[in-house]
C-alpha positions as CSV (number, residue, x, y, z in Angstrom):
1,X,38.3,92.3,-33.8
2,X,40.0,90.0,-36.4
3,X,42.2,88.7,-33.2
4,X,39.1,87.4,-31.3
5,X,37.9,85.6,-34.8
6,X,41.1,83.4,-34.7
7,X,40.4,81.5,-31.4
8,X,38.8,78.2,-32.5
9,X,36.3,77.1,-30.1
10,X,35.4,74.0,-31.1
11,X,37.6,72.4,-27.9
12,X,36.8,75.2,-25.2
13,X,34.1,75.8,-23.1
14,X,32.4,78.9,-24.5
15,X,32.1,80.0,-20.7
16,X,35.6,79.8,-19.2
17,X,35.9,83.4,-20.3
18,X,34.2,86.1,-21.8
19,X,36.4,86.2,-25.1
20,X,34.7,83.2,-26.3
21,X,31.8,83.9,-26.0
22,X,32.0,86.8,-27.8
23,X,33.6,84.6,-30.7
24,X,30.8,82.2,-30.6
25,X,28.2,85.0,-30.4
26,X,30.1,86.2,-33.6
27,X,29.6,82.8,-35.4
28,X,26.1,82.9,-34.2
29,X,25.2,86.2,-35.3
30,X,27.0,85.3,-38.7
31,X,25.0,82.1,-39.1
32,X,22.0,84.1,-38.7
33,X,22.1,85.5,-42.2
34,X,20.6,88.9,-43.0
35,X,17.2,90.5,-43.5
36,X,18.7,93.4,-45.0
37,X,21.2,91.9,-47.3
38,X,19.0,88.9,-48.6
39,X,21.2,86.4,-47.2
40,X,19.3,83.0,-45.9
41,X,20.1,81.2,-42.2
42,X,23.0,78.7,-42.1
43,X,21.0,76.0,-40.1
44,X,23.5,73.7,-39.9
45,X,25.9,75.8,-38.0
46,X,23.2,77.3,-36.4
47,X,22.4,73.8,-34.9
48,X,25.7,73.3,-34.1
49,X,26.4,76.3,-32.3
50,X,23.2,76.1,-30.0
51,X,23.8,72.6,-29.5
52,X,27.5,74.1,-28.4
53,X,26.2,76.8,-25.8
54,X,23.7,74.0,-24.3
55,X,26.9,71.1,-23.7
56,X,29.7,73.9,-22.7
57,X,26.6,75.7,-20.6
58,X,25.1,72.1,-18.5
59,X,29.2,71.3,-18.3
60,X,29.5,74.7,-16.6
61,X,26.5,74.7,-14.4
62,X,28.0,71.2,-13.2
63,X,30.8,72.5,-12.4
64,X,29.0,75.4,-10.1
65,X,26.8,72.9,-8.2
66,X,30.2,70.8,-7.1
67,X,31.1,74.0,-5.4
């Protein structure tokens, strides 16, 4: 698991494989906080990651109609 944490997706399109998008749902999940541990939203990453999936995702779709 620790191997999948080390791919930085801040330059790939979180939909060019399956890897990361499991990295970004890690971040997202993370960002998330916790009910059960007390431990408040990160809203700024939170942004940032949704606003991530929405620009890699439209990119990807584009990609798809061209076909």
């Amino acid at each position: 698991m620790a191997k999948s944490n080390k791919i930085n997706i801040e330059n790939l399109n979180i939909f060019n494989h399956p890897r990361y998008m499991k990295v970004w749902a890690q971040q997202f999940s993370k960002a998330c906080g916790s009910d059960t541990f007390n431990v408040a939203p990160d809203t700024i990453t939170l942004r940032y990651l949704m606003e991530k999936f929405v620009k890699d995702y439209n990119f990807h779709l584009e990609g798809l109609e061209e076909e």
